[in-house]
C-alpha positions in Angstrom: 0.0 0.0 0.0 1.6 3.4 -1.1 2.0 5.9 1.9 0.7 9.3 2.5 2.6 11.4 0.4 4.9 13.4 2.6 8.5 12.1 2.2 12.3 13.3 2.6 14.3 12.3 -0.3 18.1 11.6 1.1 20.7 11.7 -1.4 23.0 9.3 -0.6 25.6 9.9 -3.2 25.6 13.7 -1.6 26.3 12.9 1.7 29.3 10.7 0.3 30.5 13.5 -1.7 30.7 15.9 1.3 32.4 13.4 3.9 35.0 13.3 1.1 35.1 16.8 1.1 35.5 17.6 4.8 38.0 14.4 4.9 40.2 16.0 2.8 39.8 19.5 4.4 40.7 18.0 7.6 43.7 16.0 6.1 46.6 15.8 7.0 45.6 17.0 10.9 43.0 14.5 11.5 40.7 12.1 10.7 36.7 12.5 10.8 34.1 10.7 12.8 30.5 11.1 11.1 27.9 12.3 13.4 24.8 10.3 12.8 23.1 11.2 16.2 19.3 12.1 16.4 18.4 9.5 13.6 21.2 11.4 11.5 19.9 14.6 11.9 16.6 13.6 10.8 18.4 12.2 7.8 17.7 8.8 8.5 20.0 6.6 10.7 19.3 3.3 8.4 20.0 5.7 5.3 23.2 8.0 6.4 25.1 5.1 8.5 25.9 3.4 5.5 26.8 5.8 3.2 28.8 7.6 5.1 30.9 4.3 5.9 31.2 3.5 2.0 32.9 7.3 2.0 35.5 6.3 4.2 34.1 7.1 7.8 35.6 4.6 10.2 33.8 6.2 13.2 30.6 7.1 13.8 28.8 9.0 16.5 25.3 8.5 18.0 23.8 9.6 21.0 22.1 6.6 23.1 23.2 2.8 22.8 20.0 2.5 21.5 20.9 4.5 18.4 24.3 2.9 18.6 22.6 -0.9 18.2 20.9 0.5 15.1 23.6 2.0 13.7 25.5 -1.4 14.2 22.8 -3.3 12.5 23.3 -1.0 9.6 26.7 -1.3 9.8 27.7 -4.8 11.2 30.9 -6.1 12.6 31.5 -8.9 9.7 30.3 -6.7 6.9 34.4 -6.1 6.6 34.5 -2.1 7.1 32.9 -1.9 10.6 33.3 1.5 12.0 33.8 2.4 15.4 30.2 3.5 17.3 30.8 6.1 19.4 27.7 6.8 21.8 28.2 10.5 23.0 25.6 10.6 24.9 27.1 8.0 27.5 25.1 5.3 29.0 22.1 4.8 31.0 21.4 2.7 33.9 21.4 -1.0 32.8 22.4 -0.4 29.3 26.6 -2.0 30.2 25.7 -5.2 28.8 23.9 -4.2 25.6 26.7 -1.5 25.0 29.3 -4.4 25.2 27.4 -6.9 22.9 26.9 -4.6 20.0 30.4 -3.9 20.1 29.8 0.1 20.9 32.2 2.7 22.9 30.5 5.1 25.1 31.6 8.2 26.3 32.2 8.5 29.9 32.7 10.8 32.7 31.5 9.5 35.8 31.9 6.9 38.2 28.8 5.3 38.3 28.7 5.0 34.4 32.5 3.6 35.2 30.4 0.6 37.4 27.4 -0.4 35.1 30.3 -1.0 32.4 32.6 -3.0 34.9 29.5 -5.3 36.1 28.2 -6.2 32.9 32.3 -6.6 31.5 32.7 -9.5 34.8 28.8 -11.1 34.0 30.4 -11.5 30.2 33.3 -13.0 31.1 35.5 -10.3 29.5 39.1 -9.9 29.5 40.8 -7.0 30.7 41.9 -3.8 28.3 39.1 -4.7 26.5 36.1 -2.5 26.7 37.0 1.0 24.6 35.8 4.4 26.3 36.2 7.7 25.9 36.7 10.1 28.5 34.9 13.4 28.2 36.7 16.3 30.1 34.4 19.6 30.4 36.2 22.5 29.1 34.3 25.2 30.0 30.4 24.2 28.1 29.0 22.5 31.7 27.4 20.5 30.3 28.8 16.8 30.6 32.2 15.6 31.1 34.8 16.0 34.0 36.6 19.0 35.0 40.5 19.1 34.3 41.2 18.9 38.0 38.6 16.3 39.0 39.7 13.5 36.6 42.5 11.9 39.3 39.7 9.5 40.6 38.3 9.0 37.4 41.8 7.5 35.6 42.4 5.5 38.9 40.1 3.5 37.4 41.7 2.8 34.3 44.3 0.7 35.3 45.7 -2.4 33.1 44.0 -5.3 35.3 40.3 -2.8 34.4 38.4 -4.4 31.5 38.7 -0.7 30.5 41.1 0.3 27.6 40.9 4.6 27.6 40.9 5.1 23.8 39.9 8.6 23.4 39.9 12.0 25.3 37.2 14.1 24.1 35.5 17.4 24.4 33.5 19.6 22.7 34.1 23.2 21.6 31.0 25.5 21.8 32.1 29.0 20.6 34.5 27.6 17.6 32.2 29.9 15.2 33.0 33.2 16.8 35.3 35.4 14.9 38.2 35.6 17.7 38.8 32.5 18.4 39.5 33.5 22.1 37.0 31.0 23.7 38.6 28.5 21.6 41.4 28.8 22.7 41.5 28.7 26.4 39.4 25.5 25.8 42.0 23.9 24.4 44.2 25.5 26.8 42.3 23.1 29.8 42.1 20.2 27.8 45.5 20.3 27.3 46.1 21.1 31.6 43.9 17.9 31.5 45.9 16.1 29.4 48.9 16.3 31.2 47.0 15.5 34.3 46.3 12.2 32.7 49.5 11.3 31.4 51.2 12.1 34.8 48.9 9.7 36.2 50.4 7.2 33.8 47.5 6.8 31.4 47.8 7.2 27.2 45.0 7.9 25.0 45.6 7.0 21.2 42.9 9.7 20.1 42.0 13.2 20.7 38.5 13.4 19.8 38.0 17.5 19.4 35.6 19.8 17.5 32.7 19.6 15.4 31.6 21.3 11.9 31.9 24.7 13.0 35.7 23.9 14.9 36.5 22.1 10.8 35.4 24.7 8.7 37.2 27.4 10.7 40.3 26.4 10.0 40.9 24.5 13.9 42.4 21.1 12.3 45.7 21.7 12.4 45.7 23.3 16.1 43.6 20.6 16.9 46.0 18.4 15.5 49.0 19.7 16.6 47.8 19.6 20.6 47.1 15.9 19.8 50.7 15.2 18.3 52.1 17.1 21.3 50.5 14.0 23.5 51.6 11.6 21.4 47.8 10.8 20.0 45.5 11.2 16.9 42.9 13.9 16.2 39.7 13.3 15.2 37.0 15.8 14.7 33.4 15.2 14.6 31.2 17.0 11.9 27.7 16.9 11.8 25.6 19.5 10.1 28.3 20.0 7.2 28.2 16.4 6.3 24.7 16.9 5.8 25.1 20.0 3.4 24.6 22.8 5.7 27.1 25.4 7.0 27.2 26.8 10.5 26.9 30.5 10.2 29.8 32.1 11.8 30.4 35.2 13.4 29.6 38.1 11.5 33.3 39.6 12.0 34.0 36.6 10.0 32.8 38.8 6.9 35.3 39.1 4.3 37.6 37.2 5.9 36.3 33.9 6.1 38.3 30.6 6.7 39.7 28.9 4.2 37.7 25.7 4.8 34.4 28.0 5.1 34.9 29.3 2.0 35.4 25.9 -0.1 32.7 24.6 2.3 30.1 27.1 0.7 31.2 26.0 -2.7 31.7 22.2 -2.4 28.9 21.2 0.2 25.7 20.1 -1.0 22.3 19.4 1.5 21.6 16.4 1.4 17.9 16.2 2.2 14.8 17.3 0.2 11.3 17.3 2.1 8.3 17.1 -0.1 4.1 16.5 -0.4 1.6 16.5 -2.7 -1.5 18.5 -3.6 -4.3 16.7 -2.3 -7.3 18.8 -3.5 -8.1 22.4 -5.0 -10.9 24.4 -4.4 -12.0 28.1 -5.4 -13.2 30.2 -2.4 -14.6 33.3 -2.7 -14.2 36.7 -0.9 -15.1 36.5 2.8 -13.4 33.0 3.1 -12.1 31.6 6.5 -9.2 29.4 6.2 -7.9 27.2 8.7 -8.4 27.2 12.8 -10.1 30.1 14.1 -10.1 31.9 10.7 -6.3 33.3 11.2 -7.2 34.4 7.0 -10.0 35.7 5.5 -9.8 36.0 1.6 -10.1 39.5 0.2 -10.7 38.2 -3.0 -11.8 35.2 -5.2 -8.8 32.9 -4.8 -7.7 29.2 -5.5 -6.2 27.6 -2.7 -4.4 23.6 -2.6 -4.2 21.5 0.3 -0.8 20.3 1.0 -0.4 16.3 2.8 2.1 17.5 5.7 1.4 19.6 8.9 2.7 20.2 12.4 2.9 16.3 13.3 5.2 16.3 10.2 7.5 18.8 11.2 6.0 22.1 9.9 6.1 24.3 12.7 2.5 25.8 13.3 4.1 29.6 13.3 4.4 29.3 9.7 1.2 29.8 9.0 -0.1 33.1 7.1 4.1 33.8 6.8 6.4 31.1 5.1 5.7 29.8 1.5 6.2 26.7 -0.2 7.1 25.7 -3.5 4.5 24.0 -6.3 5.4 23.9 -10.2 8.5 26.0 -9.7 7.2 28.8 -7.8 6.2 30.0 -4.4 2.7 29.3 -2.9 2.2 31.4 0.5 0.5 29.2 3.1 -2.6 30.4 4.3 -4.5 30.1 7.5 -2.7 28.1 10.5 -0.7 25.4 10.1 -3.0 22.3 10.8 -1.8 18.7 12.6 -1.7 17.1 8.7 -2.5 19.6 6.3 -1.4 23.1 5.0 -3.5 25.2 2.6 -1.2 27.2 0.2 -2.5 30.2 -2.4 -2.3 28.8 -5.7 -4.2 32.1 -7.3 -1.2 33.1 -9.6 0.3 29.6 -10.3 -1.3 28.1 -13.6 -2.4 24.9 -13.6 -2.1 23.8 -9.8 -3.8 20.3 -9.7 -4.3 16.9 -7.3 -1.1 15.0 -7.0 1.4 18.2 -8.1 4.4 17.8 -5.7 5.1 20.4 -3.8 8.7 21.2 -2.0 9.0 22.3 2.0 12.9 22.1 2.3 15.0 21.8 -1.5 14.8 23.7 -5.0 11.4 23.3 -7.8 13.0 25.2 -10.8 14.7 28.2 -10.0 13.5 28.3 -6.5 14.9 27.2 -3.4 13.7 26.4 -0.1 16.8 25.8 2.7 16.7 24.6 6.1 18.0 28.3 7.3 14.7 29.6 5.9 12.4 27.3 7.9 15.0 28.4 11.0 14.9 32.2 10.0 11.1 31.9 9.9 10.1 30.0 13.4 13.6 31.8 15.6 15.6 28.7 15.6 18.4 26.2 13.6 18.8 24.2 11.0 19.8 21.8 13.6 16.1 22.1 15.1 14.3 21.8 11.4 16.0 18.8 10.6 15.3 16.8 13.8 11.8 18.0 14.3 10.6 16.3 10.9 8.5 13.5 12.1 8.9 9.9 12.7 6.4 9.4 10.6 7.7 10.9 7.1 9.3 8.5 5.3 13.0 8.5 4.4 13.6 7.7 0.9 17.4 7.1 -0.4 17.6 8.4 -4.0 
């Protein structure tokens, strides 16, 4: 049975192309782990695994082990080129064992998480030095992850005779798109005080896992890079929204003079994800016409208005209504009225030839007309981020 008609198209042979791209434009500083977190961005998880593996990705990050355990059933261990599955997000209570048997690494940075692995390591019968982790040190964001000073207990427990093996140290930079670089840089400055806090304490890390799109595209490899050599590890940075098209918007004093990497980005970087619908009816109203919940738009004058498959449950933020515009045969349609749970209504007045079954295009181009995720965000106060990981469960992924 064919489905509703409200889809996301996922262009797999795009998202391959740009992990290719930021590879090389993080070469020869550090390798790339492909954030596939938050069902890849809204991307699709079953879809953007994959693809970005056949690119070259040997890591990936997700954010839960249960992500992780779907990304390793897209990706299995005896399928020959089985990445690494980094779960960001850490574990959960009781989640040790599953995290073991899919063969994931989880980021840690407390004790307890420390526990749940070591129990469910002895109840498997495994051998020590073997269960991967990487340890997240908090660099300023406050969010997760040990402070430089406070990870002495933490390594303690990372000795040889542990099951644990401490593969990475990780953190995350939250201001790398500001123009100065100053936050930046006394990030790295504590990550660094933490690394030599670690090393004194006789542990080694073989990676140095460091940055995100934003940190990439600015240029922050080769820093990144060089702090890693300086221990005696590997970097590898973590890009997310870039491999899936879409550029970070930096600080404005960025403005004619851009990174390097940002200005290639612009130019090589392709989204990957088109969101579409159909016309499912058109009707002619005439002046003095409610549209929608609690008449939001009256028509002024005779008009033809289309009813689009795809509402708030899909992902199309309710705000949009009576402000944001979407594209049918090549040109813009203005939504009308409030946004409803399934449905949109869209003016169709000026566009020739509207009819039942016409795609119309929420996010990509009809024509000579585009639609970008920075729009939708512009529109409702938010990020691309947000507009890709809002569109719903429901709306099927299709790899083209």
């Amino acid at each position: 049975m064919p489905n509703r008609p409200c889809w996301v198209e996922i262009s797999t042979r795009t998202l391959e192309h740009n992990f290719s791209f930021l590879k090389q434009l993080a070469e020869p500083h550090a390798e790339l782990m492909a954030v596939v977190k938050a069902n890849a961005y809204g991307h699709g998880l079953e879809i953007c695994a994959p693809a970005a593996v056949r690119a070259g990705a040997g890591w990936l990050g997700v954010n839960s082990v249960e992500e992780g355990a779907a990304a390793r059933a897209a990706c299995p261990e005896d399928a020959g080129r089985a990445p690494h599955i980094v779960v960001i997000g850490g574990l959960f209570a009781g989640q040790g064992e599953a995290s073991i048997r899919h063969g994931l690494t989880p980021v840690v940075w407390e004790q307890w998480q420390l526990d749940e692995l070591e129990s469910a390591a002895r109840a498997s019968g495994i051998h020590a030095g073997s269960v991967p982790v990487h340890l997240e040190i908090d660099t300023g964001m406050s969010r997760q992850g040990v402070k430089p000073e406070e990870v002495g207990p933490i390594v303690a427990r990372l000795t040889p005779g542990s099951p644990f093996r401490l593969e990475a140290i990780m953190s995350h930079l939250f201001a790398a798109d500001e123009a100065d670089g100053r936050v930046t840089a006394e990030q790295l400055a504590r990550l660094d005080d933490a690394l030599n806090r670690i090393e004194m304490a006789g542990q080694f890390a073989e990676w140095l896992s460091v940055g995100s799109s934003a940190a990439l595209l600015a240029g922050e490899s080769r820093t990144i890079g060089e702090l890693a050599a300086q221990h005696g590890m590997r970097a590898l940075l973590r890009p997310g929204l870039a491999l899936y098209g879409v550029t970070p918007r930096f600080d404005p004093d960025f403005a004619g003079n851009e990174p390097e990497g940002l200005k290639a980005a612009c130019e090589a970087l392709r989204p990957v994800l088109e969101w579409k619908s159909q016309v499912v009816s058109v009707r002619q109203v005439e002046a003095g016409a409610v549209v929608g919940y609690n008449g939001t738009f009256v028509a002024t004058e005779p008009m033809r208005l289309a009813l689009v498959a795809a509402g708030y449950a899909d992902g199309l933020v309710r705000s949009l209504g009576n402000r944001f515009s979407l594209l049918v045969r090549g040109a813009r349609a203005p939504i009308v009225g409030r946004v409803s749970m399934d449905q949109t209504v869209i003016d169709v007045t000026e566009i020739e030839g509207v009819q039942a079954g016409d795609e119309v295009t929420m996010i990509g181009a009809q024509g000579t007309e585009q639609i970008t995720a920075y729009d939708h965000a512009d529109a409702t106060g938010t990020i691309p981020w947000e507009v890709f990981t809002r569109i719903g469960q429901r709306v099927e992924r299709r790899a083209v």
